[in-house]
C-alpha positions in Angstrom: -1.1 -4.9 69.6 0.5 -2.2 67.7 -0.5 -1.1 64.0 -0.4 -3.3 61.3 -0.1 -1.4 57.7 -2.6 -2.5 55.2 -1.3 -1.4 51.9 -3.4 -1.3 48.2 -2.8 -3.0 45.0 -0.8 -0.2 43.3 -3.1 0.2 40.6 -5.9 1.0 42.8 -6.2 4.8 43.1 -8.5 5.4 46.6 -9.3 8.6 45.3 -11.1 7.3 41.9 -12.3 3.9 43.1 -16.1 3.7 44.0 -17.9 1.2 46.5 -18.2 -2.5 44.6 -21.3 -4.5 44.6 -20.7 -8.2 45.3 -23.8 -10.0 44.4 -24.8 -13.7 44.4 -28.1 -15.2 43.4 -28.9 -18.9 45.2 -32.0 -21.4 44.5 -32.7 -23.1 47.1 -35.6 -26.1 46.6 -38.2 -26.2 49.8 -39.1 -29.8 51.2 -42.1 -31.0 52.1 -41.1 -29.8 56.0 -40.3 -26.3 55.0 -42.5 -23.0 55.3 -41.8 -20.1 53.4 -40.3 -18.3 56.0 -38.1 -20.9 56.9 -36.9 -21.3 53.5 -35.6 -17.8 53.0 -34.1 -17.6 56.7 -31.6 -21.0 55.4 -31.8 -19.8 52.1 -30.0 -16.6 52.9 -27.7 -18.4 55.4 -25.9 -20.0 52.9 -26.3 -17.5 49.8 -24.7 -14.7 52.7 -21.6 -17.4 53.0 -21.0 -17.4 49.3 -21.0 -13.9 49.4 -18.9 -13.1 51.8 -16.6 -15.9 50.6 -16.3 -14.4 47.0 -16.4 -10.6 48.4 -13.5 -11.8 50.8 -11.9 -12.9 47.9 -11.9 -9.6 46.1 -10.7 -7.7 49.2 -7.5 -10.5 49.5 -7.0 -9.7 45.9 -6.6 -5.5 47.0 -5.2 -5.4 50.3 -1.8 -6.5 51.0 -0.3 -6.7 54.4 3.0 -5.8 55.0 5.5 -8.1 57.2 2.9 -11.0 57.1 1.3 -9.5 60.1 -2.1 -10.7 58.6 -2.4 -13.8 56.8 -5.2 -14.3 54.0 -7.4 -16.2 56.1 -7.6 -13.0 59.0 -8.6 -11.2 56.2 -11.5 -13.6 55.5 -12.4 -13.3 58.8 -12.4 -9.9 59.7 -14.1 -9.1 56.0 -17.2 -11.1 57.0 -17.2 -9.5 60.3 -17.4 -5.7 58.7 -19.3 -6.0 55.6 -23.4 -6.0 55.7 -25.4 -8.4 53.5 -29.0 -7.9 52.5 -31.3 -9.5 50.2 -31.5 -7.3 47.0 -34.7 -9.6 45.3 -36.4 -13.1 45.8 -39.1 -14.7 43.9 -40.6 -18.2 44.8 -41.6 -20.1 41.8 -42.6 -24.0 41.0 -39.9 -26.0 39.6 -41.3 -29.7 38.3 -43.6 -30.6 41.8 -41.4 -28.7 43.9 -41.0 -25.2 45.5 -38.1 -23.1 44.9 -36.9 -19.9 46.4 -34.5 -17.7 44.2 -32.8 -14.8 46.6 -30.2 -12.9 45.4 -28.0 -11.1 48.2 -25.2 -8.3 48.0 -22.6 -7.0 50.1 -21.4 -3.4 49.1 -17.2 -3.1 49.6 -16.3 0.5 50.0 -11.9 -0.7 50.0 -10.6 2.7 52.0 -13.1 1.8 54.6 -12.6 -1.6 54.5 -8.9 -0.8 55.2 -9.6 1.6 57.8 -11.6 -1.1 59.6 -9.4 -4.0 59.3 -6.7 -1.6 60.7 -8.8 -0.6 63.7 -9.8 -5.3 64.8 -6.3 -5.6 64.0 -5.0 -2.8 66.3 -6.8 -3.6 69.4 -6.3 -7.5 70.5 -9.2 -8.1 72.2 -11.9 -7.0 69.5 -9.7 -9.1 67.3 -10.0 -12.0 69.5 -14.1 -11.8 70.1 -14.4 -11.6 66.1 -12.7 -14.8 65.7 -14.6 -16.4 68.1 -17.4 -14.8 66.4 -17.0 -15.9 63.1 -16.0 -19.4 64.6 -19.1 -19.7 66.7 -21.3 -18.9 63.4 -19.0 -21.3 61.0 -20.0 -24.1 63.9 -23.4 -22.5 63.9 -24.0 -23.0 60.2 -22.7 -26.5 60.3 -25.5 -27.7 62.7 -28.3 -26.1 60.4 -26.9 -28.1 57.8 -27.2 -31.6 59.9 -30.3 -30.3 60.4 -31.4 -29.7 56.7 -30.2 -33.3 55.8 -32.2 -35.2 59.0 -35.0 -33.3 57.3 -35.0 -34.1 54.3 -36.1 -37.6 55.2 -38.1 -37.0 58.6 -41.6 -38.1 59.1 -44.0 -35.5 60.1 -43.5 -36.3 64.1 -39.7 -36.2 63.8 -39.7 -33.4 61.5 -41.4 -30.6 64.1 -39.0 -31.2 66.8 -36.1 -30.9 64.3 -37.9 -27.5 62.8 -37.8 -26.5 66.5 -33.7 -27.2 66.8 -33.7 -25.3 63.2 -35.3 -22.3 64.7 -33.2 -21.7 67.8 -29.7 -22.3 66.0 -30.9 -19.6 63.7 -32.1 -17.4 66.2 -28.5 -17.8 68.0 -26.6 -17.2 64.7 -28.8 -13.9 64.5 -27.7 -12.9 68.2 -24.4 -13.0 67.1 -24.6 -11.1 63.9 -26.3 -8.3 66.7 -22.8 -8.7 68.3 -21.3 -8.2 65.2 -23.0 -4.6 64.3 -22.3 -3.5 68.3 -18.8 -4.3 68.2 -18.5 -2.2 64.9 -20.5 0.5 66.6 -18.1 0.7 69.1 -15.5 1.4 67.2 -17.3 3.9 65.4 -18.3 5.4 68.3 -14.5 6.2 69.4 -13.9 7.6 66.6 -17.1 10.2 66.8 -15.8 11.0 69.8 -12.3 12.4 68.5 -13.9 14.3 66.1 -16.1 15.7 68.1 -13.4 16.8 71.3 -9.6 16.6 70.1 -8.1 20.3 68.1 -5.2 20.9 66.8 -2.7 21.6 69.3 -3.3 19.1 72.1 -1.1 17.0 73.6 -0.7 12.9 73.3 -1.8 13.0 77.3 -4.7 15.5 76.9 -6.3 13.1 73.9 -6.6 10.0 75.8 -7.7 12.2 78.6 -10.9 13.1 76.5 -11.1 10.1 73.7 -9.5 7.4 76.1 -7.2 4.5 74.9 -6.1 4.3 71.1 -7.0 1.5 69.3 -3.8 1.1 67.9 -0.9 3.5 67.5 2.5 3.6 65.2 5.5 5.9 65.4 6.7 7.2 61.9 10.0 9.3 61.9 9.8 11.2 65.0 5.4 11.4 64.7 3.1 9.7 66.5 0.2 8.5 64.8 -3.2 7.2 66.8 -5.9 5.3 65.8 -9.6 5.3 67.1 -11.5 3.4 64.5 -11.9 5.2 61.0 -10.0 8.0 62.9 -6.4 8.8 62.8 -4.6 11.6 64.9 -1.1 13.0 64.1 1.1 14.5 66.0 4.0 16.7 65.3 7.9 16.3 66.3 7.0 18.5 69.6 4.1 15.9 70.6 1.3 18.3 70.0 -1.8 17.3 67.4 -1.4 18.9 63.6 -4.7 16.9 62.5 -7.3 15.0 62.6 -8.3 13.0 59.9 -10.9 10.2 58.8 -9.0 7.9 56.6 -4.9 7.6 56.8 -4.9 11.0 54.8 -3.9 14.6 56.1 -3.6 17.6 54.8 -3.1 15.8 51.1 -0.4 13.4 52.6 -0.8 10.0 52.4 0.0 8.3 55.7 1.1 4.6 55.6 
């Protein structure tokens, strides 16, 4: 697939804007069924969706995409793929008779390397396709622990271990899969360390996939060629030869876009 542009919000300057902290606190009451542990696994489950759906929100609302290349919903997706969530503070407490948990999660959204990262799924096809599938697998994933929550809610005690068992191994799979998640993003870190660390100044287009192997994704601007290899870019001259290497779509003060 070749590159597709991600372009700002005009009024967002890359080189004054700092990383934005999405947070979102969630209560979440524990049945008679429920353990603690238990409780904060589902507990952050669903306060990460909420998240990720408001901090995919504020990246829709920064990034456009030129040509239509990359509807809103892609960027939902491949936003929930990149960011991290953790649990910033939780506090159980009693509520009338019952238990509640109170986690509050955050995402941090650094938007130049959000961009640089939505460029680098978008430009290679088949890491695009396995983080849809991804994200797919855990949206389905998510839906069966919420069956699950509602069978037991009303389970007697018998009923109610086997579907705590069923609870535990859907959870367990949707935490295989957010493993997937960080290794796919490793990898495309990965090629990048590698340009930095083996392509000068001066090499040839045939000599860089010699050493760093298959871009990513790649555009032609003018007479340049431009590669990507995850949050790096290469540029080449008009004779084909590399005048830099850069981490970010900038070079040399020029904005590349």
């Amino acid at each position: 697939m070749g590159f597709i542009a991600l372009l700002f919000m005009a009024n967002w300057s890359p080189v004054f804007a700092a990383p934005t902290s999405i947070t979102k606190t969630c209560k979440f009451v524990l049945g008679d069924n429920d353990t603690k542990n238990e409780a904060r696994e589902v507990s952050f489950l669903r306060c990460k969706r909420k998240v990720l759906e408001k901090a995919g929100s504020y990246i829709q609302s920064h990034v456009q995409v030129t040509n239509g290349k990359l509807s809103k919903e892609q960027v939902s997706i491949y936003a929930a793929a990149i960011l991290s969530v953790e649990v910033v503070n939780e506090k159980f407490f009693f509520q009338g008779n019952s238990m509640v948990l109170e986690q509050t999660v955050k995402a941090m959204i650094d938007l130049e390397d959000v961009k640089i990262r939505l460029a680098a799924i978008v430009g290679d096809r088949s890491v695009a396709k396995k983080v849809e599938n991804q994200q797919q697998r855990i949206k389905e994933l998510e839906s069966n622990v919420d069956e699950l929550r509602r069978e037991l809610g009303s389970a007697k005690t018998s009923r109610a271990k086997a579907i705590r068992k069923q609870q535990n191994v859907v959870l367990e799979q949707i935490d295989e899969l957010s493993k997937l998640k960080i290794s796919i993003m490793q990898k495309i870190k990965s090629a990048g360390n590698k340009v930095l660390q083996y392509v000068e100044v001066g090499m040839t287009i045939d000599e860089v996939r010699q050493l760093a192997g298959k871009s990513r994704a790649s555009f032609v601007k003018g007479y340049n060629w431009n590669l990507n290899y995850g949050q790096v870019w290469i540029y080449f001259n008009r004779a084909g030869l590399v005048s830099c290497v850069s981490q970010g779509q900038e070079c040399g003060g020029k904005r590349y876009k």
